[in-house]
C-alpha positions, 0 to 999 in steps of 0.5 A: 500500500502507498499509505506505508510509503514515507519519502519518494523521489518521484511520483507519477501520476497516470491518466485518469478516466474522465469521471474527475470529480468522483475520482478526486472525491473518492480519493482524498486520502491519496491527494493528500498523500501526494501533497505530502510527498511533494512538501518532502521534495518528491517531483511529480509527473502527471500524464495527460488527465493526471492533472487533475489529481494533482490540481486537487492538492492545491500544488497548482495553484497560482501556477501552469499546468497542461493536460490533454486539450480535450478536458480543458473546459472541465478542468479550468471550471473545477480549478480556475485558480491554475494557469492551464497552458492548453498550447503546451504539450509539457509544463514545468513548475518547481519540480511539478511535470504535466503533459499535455495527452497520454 
């Protein structure tokens, strides 16, 4: 289980299946834990629609995030506080990496 996971160095965060809000809502303990690993210096990667779980830590905000063109709408409606670059394949913010498709 993750949950017996203290530090890692890298966590990737895969695409998600298109039900965001009931995969955030389902998952708090593992956002949680995701902020957690970044706060001790883990990089996360998210891979397209991954984004979104990661924007639910509240890691992103005030920053630029990608995610696959095709759930912009979606995402900038649940999180208007992230800077969604839908021009840019891939987004580098202090060791936070989000794409753009899988």
């Amino acid at each position: 289980s993750i949950s017996t996971i203290t530090k890692t160095d890298l966590l990737i965060i895969p695409s998600l299946n298109h039900d965001y809000e009931n995969t955030i809502r389902e998952n708090g303990l593992l956002i949680d834990w995701i902020a957690k690993q970044y706060k001790n210096g883990a990089a996360i990667a998210s891979i397209c629609t991954g984004a979104f779980l990661l924007a639910a830590t509240g890691l992103l905000d005030g920053k630029s995030c990608s995610t696959h063109w095709s759930a912009a709408h979606a995402f900038t409606k649940m999180f208007p506080q992230v800077r969604l670059q839908t021009d840019t394949f891939i987004t580098d913010e202090y060791g936070m990496y989000t794409n753009g498709g899988a």
